[in-house]
Biopython code that builds the backbone (N, CA, C, O; Angstrom):
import numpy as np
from Bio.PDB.StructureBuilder import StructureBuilder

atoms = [
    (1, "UNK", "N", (-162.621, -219.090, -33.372)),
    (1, "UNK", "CA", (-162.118, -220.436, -33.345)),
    (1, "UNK", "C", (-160.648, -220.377, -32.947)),
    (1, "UNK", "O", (-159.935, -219.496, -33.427)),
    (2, "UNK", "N", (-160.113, -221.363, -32.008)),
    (2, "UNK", "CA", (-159.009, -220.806, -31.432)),
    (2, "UNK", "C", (-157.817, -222.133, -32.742)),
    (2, "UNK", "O", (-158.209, -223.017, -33.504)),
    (3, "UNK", "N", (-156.516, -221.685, -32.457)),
    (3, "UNK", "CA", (-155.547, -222.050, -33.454)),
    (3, "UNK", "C", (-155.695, -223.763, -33.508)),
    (3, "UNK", "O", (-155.761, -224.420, -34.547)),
    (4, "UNK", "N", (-155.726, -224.247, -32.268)),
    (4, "UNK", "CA", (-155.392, -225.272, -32.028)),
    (4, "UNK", "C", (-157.142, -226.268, -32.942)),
    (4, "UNK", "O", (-157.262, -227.220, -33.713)),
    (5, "UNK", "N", (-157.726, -225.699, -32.525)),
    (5, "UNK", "CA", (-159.325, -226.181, -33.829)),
    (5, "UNK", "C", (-159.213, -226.373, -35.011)),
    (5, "UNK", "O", (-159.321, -227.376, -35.717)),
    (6, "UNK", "N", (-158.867, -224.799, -35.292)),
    (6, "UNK", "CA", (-158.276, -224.770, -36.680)),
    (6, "UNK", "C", (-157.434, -225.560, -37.271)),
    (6, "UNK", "O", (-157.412, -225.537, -38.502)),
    (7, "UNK", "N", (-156.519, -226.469, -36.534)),
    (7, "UNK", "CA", (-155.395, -227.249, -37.236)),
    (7, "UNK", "C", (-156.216, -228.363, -36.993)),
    (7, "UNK", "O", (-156.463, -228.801, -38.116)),
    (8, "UNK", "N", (-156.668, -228.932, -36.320)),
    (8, "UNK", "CA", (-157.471, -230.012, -36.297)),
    (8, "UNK", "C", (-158.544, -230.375, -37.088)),
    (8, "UNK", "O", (-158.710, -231.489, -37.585)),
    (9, "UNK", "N", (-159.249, -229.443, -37.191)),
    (9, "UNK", "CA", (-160.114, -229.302, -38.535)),
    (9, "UNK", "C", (-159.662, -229.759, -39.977)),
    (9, "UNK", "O", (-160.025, -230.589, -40.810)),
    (10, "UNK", "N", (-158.498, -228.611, -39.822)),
    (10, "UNK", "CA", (-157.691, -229.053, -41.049)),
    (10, "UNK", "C", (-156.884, -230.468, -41.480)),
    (10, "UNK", "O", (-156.661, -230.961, -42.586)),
    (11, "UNK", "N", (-156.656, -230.760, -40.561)),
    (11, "UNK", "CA", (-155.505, -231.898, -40.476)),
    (11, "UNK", "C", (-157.010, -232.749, -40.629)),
    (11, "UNK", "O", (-156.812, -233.709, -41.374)),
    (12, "UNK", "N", (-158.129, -232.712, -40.263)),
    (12, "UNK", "CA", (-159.336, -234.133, -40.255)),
    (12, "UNK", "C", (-159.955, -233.953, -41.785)),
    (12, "UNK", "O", (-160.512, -234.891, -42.355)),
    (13, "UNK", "N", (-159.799, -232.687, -42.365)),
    (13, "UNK", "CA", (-160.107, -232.408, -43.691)),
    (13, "UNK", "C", (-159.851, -233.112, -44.550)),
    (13, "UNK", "O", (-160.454, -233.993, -45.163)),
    (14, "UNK", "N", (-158.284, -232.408, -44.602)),
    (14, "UNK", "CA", (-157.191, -233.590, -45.215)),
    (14, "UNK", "C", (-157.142, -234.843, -45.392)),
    (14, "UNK", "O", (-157.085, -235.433, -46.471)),
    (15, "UNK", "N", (-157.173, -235.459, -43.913)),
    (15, "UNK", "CA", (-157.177, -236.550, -43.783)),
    (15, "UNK", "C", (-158.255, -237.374, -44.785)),
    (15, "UNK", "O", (-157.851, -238.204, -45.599)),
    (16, "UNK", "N", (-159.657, -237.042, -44.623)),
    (16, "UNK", "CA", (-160.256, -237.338, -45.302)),
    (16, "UNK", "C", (-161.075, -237.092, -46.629)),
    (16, "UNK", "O", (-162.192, -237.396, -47.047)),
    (17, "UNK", "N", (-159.833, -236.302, -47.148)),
    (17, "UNK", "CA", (-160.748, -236.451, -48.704)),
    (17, "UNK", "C", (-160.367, -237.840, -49.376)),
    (17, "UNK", "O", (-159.832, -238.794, -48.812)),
    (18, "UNK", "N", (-160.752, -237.747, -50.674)),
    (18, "UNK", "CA", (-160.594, -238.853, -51.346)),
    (18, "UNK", "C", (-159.191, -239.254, -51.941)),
    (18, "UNK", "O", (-158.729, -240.393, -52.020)),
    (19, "UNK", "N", (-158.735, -238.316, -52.258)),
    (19, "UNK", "CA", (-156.988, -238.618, -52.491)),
    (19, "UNK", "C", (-156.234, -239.353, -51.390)),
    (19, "UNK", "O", (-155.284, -240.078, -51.687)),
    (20, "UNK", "N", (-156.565, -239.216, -50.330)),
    (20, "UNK", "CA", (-155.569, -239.609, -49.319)),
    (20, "UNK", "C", (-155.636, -241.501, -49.705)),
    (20, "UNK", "O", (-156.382, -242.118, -50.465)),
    (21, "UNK", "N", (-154.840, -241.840, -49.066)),
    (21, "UNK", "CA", (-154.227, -243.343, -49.315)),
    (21, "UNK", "C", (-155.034, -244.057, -48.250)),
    (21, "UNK", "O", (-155.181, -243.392, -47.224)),
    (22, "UNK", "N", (-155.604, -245.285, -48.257)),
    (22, "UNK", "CA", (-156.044, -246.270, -47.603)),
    (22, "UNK", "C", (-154.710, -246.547, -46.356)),
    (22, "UNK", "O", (-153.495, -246.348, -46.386)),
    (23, "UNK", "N", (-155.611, -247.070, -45.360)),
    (23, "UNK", "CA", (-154.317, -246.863, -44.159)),
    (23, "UNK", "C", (-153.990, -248.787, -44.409)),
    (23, "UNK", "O", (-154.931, -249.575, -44.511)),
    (24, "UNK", "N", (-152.728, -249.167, -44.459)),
    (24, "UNK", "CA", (-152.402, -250.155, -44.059)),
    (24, "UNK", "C", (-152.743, -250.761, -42.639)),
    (24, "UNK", "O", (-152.979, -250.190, -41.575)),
    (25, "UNK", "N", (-152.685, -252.298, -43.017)),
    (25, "UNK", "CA", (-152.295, -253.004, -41.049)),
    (25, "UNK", "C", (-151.608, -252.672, -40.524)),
    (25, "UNK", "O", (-151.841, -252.528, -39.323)),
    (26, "UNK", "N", (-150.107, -252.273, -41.127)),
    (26, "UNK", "CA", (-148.581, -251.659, -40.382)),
    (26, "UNK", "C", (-148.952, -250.397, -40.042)),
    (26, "UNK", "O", (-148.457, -249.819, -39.075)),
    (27, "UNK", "N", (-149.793, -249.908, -40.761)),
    (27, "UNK", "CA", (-149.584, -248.496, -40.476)),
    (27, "UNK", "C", (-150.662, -248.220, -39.622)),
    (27, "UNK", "O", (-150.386, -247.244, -38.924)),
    (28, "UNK", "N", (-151.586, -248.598, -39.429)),
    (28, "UNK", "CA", (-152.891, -249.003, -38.344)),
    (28, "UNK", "C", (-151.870, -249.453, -36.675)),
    (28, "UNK", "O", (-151.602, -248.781, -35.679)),
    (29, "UNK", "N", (-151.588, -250.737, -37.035)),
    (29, "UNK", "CA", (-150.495, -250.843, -35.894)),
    (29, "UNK", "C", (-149.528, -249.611, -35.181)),
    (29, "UNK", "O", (-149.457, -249.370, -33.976)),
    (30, "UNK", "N", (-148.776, -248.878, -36.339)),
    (30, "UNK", "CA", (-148.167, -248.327, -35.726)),
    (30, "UNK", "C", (-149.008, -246.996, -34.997)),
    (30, "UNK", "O", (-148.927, -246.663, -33.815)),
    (31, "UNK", "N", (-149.702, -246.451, -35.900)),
    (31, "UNK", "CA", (-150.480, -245.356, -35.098)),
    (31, "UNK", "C", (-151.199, -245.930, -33.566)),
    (31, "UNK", "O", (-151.118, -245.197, -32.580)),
    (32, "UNK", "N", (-151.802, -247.104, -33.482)),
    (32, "UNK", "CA", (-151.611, -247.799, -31.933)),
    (32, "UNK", "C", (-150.693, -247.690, -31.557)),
    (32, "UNK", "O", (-150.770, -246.885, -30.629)),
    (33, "UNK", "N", (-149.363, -248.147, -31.738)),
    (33, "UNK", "CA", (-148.500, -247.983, -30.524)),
    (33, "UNK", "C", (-147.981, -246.666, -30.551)),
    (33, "UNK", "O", (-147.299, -246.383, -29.566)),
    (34, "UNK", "N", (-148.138, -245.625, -31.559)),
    (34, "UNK", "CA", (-148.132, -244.180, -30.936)),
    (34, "UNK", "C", (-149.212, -243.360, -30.267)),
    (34, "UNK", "O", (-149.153, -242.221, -29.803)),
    (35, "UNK", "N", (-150.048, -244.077, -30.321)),
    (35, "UNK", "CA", (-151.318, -243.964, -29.370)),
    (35, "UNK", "C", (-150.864, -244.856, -28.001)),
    (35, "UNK", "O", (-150.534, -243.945, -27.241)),
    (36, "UNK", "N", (-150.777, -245.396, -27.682)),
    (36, "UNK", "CA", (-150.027, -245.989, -26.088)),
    (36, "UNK", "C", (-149.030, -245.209, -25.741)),
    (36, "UNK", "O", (-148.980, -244.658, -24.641)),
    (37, "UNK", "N", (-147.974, -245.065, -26.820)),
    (37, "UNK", "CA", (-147.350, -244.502, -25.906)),
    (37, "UNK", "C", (-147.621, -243.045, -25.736)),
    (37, "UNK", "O", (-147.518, -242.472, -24.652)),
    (38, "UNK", "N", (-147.968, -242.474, -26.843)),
    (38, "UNK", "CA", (-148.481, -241.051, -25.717)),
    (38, "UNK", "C", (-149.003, -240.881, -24.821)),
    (38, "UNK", "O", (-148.617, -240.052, -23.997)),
    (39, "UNK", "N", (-150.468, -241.885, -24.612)),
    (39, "UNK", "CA", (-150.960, -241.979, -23.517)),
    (39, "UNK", "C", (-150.155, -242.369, -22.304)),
    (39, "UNK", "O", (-150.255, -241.815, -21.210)),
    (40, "UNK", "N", (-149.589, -243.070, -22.504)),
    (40, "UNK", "CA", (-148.539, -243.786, -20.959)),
    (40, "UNK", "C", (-147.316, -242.390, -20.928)),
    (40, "UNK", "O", (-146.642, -242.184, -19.919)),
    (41, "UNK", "N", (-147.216, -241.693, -21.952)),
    (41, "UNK", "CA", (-146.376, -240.565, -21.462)),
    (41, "UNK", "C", (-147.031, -239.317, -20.848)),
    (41, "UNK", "O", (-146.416, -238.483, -20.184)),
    (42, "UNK", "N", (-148.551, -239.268, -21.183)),
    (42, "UNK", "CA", (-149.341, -238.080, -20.532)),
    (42, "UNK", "C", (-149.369, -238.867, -18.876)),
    (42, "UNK", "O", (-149.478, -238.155, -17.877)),
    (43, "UNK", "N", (-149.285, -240.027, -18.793)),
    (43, "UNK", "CA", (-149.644, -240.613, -17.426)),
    (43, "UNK", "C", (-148.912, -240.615, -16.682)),
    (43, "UNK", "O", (-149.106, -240.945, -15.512)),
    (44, "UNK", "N", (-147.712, -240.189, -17.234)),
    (44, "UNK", "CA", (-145.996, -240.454, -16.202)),
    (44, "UNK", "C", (-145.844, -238.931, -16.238)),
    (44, "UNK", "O", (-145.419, -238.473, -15.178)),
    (45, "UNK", "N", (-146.068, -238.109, -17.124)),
    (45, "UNK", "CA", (-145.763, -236.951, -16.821)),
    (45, "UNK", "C", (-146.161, -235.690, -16.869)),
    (45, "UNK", "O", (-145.399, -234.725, -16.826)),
    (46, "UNK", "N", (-147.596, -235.633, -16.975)),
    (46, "UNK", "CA", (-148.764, -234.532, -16.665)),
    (46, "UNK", "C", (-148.453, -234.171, -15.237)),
    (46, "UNK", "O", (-148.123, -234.884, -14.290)),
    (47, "UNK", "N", (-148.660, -232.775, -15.341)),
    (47, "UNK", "CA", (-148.441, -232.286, -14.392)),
    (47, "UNK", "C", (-149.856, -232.262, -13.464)),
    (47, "UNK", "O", (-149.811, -232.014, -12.259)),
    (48, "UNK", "N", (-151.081, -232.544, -14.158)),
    (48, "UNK", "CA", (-152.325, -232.835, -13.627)),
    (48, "UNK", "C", (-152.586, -234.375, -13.399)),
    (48, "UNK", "O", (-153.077, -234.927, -14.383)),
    (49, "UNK", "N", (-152.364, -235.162, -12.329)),
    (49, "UNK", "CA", (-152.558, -236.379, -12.171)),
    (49, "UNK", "C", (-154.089, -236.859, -12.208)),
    (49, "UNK", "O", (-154.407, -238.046, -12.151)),
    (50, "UNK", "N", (-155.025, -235.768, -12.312)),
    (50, "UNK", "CA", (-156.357, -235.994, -12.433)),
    (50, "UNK", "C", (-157.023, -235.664, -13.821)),
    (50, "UNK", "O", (-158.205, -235.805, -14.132)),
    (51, "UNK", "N", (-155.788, -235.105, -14.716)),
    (51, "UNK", "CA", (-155.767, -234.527, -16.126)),
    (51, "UNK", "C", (-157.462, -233.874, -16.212)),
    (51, "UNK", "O", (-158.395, -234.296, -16.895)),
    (52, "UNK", "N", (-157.428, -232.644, -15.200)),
    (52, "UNK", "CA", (-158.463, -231.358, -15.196)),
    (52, "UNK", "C", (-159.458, -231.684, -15.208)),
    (52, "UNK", "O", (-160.409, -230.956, -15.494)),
    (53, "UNK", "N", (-159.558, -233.308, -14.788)),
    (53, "UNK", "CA", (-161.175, -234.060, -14.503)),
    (53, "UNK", "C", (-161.495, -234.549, -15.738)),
    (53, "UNK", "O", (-162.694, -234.574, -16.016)),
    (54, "UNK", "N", (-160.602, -234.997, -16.653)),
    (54, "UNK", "CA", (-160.985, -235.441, -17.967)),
    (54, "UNK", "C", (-160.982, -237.129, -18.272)),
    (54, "UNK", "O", (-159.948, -237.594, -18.754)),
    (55, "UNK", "N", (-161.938, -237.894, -18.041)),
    (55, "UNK", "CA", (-161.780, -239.397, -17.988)),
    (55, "UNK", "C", (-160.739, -239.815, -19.142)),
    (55, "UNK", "O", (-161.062, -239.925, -20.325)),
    (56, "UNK", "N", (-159.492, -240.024, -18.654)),
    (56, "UNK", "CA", (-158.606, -240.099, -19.766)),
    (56, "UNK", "C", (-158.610, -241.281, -20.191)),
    (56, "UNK", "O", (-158.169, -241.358, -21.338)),
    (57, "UNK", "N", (-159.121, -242.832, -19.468)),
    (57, "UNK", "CA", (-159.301, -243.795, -19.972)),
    (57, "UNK", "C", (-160.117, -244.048, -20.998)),
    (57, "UNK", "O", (-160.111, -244.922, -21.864)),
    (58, "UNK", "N", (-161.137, -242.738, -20.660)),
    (58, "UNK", "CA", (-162.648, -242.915, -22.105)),
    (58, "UNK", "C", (-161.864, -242.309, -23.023)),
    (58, "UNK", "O", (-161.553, -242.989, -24.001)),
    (59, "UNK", "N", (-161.339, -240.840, -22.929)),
    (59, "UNK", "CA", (-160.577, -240.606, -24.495)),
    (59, "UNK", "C", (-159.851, -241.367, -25.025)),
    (59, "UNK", "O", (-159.639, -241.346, -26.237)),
    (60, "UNK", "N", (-159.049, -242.626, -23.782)),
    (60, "UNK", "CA", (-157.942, -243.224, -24.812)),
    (60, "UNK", "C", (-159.176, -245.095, -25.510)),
    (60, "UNK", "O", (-159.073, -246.061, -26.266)),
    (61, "UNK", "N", (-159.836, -244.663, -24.845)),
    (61, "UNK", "CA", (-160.824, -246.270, -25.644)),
    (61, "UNK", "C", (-161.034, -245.663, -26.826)),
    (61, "UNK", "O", (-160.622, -246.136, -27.885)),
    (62, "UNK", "N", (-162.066, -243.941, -26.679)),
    (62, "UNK", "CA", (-162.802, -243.573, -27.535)),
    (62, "UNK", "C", (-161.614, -243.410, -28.847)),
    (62, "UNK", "O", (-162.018, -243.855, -29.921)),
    (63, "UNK", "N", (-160.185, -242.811, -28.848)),
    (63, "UNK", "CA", (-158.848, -242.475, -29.865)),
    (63, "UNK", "C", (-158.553, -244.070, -30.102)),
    (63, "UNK", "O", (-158.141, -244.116, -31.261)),
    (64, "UNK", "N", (-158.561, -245.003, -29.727)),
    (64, "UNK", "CA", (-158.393, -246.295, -30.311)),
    (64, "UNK", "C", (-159.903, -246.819, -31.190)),
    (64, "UNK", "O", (-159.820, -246.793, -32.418)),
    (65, "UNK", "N", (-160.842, -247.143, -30.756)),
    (65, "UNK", "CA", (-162.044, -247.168, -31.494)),
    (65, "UNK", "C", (-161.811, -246.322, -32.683)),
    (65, "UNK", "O", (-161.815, -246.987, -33.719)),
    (66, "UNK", "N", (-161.542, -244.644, -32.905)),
    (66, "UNK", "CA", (-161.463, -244.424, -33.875)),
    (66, "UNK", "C", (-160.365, -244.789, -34.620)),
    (66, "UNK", "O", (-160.466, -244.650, -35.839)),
    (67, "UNK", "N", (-159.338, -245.226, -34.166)),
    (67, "UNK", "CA", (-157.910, -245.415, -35.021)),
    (67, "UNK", "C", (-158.122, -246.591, -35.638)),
    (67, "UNK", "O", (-157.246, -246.807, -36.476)),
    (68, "UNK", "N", (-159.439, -247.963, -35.513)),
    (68, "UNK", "CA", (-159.651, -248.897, -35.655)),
    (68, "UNK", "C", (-160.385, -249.062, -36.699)),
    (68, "UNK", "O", (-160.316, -250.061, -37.415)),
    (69, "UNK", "N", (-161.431, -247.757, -36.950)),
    (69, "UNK", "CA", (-162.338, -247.251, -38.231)),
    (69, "UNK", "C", (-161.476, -246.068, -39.128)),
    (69, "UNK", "O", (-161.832, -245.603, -40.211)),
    (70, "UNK", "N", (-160.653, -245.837, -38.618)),
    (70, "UNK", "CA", (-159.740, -244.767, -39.594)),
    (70, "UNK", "C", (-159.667, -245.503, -41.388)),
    (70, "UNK", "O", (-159.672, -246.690, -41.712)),
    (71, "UNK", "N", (-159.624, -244.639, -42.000)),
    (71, "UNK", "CA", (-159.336, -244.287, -43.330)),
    (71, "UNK", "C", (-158.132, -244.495, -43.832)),
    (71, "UNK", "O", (-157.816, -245.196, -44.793)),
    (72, "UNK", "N", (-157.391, -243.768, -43.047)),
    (72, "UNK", "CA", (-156.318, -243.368, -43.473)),
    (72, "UNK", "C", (-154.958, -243.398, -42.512)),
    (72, "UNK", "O", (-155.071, -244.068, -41.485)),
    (73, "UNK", "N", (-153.973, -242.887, -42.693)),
    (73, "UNK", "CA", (-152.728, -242.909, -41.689)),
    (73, "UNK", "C", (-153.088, -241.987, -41.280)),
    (73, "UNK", "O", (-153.551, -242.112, -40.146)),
    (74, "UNK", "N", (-153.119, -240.414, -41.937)),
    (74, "UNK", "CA", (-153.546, -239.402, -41.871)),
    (74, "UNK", "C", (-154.508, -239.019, -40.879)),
    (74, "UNK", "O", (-154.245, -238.100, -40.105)),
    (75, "UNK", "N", (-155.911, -239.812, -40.813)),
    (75, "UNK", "CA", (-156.894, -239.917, -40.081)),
    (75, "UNK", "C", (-156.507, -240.005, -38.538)),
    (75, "UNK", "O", (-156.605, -239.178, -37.632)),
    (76, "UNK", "N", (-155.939, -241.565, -38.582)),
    (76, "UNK", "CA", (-155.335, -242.097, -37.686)),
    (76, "UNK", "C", (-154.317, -240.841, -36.819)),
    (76, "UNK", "O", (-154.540, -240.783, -35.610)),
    (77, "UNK", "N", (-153.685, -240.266, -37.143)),
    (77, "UNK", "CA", (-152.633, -239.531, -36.699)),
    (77, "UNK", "C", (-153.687, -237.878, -36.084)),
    (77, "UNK", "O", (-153.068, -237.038, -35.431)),
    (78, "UNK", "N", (-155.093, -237.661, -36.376)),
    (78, "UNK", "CA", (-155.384, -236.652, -36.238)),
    (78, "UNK", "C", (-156.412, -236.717, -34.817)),
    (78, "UNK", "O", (-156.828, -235.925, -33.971)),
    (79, "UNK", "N", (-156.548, -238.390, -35.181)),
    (79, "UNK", "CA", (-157.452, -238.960, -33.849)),
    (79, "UNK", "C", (-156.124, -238.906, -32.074)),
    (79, "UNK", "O", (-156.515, -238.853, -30.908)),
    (80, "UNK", "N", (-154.822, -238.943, -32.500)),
    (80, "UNK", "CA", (-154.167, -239.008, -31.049)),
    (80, "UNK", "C", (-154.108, -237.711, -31.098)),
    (80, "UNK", "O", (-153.448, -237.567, -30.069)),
    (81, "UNK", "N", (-154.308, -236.421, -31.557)),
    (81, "UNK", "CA", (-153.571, -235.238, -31.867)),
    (81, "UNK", "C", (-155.187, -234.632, -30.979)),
    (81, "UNK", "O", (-155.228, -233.758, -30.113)),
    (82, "UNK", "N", (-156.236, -235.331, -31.478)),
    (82, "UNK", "CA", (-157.546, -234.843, -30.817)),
    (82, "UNK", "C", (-157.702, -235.392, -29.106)),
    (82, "UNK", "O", (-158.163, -234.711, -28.190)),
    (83, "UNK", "N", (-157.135, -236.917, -28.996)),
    (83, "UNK", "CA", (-156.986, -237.444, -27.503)),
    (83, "UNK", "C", (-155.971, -236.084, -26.958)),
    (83, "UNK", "O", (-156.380, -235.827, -25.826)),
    (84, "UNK", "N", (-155.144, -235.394, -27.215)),
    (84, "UNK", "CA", (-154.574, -234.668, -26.563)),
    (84, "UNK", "C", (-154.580, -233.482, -26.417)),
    (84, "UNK", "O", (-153.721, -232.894, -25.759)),
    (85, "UNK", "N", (-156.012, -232.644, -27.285)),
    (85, "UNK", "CA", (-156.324, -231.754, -27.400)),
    (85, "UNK", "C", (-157.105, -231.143, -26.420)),
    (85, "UNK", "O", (-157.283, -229.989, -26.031)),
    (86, "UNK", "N", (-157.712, -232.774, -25.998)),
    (86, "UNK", "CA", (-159.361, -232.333, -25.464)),
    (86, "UNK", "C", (-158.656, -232.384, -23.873)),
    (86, "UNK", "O", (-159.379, -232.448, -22.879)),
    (87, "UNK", "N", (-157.175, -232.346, -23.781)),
    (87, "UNK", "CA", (-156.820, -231.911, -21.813)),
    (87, "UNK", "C", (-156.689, -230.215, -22.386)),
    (87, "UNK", "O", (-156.410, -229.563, -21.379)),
    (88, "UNK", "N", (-156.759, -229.506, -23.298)),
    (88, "UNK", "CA", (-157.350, -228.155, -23.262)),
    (88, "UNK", "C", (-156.176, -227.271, -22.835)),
    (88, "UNK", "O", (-156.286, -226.247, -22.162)),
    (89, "UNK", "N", (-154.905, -227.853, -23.365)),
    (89, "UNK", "CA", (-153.495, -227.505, -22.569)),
    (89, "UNK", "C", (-152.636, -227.069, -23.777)),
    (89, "UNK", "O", (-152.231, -227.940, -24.547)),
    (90, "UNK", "N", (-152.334, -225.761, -23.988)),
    (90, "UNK", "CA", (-151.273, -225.532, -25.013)),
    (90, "UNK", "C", (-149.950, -225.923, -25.234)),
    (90, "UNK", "O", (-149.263, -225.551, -26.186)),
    (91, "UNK", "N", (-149.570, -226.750, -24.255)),
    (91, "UNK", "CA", (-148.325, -227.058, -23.900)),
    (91, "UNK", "C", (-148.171, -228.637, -23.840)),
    (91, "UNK", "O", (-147.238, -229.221, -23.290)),
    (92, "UNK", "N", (-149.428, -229.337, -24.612)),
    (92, "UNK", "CA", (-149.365, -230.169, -24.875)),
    (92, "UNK", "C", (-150.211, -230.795, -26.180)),
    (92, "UNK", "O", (-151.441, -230.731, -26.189)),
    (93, "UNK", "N", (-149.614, -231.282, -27.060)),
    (93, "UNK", "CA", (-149.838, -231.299, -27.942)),
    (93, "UNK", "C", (-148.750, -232.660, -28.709)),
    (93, "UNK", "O", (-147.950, -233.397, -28.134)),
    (94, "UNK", "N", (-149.146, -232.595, -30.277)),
    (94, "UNK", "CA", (-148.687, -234.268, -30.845)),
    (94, "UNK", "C", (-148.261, -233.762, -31.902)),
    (94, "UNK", "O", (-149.044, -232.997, -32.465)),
    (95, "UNK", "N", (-146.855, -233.999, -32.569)),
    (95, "UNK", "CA", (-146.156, -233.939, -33.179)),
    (95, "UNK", "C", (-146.116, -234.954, -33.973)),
    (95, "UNK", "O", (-145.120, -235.638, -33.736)),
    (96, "UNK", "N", (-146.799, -235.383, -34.867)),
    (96, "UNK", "CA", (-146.405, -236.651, -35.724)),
    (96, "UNK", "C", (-145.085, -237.185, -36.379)),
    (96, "UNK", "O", (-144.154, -236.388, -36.490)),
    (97, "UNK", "N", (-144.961, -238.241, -36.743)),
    (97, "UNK", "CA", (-143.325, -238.499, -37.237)),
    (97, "UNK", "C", (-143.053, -237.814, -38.346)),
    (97, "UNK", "O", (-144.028, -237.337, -38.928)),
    (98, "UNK", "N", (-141.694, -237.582, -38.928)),
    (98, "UNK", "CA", (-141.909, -237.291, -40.301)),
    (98, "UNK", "C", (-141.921, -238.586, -41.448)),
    (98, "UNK", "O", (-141.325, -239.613, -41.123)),
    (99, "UNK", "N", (-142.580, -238.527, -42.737)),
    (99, "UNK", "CA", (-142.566, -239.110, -43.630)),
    (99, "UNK", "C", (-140.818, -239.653, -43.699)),
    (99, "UNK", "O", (-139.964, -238.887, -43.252)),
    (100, "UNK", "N", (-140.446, -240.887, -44.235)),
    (100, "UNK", "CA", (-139.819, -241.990, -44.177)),
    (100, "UNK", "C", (-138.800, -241.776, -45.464)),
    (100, "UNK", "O", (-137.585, -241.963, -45.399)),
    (101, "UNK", "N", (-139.377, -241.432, -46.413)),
    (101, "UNK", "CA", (-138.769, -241.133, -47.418)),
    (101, "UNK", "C", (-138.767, -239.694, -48.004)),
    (101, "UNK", "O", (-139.787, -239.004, -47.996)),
    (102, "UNK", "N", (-137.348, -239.185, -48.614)),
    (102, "UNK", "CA", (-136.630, -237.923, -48.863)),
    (102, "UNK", "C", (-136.878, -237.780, -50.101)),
    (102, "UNK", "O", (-136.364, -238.734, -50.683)),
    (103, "UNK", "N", (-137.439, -237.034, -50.886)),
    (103, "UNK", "CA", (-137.614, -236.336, -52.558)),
    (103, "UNK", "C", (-135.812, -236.014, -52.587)),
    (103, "UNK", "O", (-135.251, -235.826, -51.508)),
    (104, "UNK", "N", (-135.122, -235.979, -53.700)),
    (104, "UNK", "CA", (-134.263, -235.525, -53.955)),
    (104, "UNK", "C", (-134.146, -235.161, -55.428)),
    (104, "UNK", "O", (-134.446, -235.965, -56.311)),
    (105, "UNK", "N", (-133.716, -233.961, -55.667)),
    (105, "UNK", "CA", (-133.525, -233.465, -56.868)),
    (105, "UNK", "C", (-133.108, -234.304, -58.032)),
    (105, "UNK", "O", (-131.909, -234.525, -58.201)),
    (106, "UNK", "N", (-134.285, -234.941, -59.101)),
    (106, "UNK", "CA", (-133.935, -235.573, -59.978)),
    (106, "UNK", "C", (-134.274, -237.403, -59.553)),
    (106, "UNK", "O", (-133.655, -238.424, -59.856)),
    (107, "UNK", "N", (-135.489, -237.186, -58.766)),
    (107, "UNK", "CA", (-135.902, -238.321, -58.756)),
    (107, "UNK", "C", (-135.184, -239.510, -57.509)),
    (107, "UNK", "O", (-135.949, -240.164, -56.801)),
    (108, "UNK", "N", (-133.966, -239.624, -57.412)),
    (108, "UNK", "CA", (-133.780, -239.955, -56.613)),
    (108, "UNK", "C", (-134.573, -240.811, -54.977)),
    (108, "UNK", "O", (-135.543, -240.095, -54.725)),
    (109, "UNK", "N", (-134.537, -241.454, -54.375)),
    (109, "UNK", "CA", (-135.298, -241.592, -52.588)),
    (109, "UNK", "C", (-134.081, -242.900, -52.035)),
    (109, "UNK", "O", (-133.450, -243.772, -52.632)),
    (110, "UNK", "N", (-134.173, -242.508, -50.748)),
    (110, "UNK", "CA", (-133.654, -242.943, -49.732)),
    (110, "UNK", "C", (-134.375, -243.527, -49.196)),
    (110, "UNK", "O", (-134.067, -244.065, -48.133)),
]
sb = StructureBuilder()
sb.init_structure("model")
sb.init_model(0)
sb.init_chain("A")
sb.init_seg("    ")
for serial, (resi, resn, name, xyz) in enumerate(atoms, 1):
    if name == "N":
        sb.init_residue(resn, " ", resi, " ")
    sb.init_atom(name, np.array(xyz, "f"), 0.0, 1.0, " ", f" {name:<3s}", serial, name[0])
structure = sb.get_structure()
């Protein structure tokens, strides 16, 4: 199983056990518009303008459909990470945001 499976697996694991948090509308929303715009950034700047024969319009219906039944944020975030998996390119790949709020020693958040 190559690395890039393995984290995907994991990250869809995660995503969906039962602990994880119900995904908000905001947070539904926003994973859409980080789903557009990755897509409109694989489209401006893939170096494969035919992206290796991969109907990129069906992965990006099929990564919205699922972001629409998602669970979770979590979920949501593992479905654009899979739209960009399946161009089969190590050098491209999805970095999610980081979490919003900072733990600080003694309770504390920002």
């Amino acid at each position: 199983m190559s690395f890039k499976k393995a984290i995907s697996l994991g990250l869809a694991f995660f995503a969906s056990s039962a602990w994880c948090q119900q995904i908000s509308k905001l947070d539904r929303g926003r994973a859409e518009d980080m789903l557009h715009t990755v897509s409109d950034d694989v489209r401006k700047h893939y170096y494969d303008p035919k992206f290796h024969g991969l109907d990129w319009d069906a992965k990006l219906a099929e990564a919205k459909q699922q972001i629409k039944e998602a669970k979770s944020f979590n979920m949501a975030m593992s479905h654009i990470a899979a739209m960009l998996d399946a161009l089969n390119d190590s050098h491209t790949f999805f970095l999610p945001p980081q979490h919003a709020i900072d733990m600080i020693l003694g309770g504390s958040t920002r």
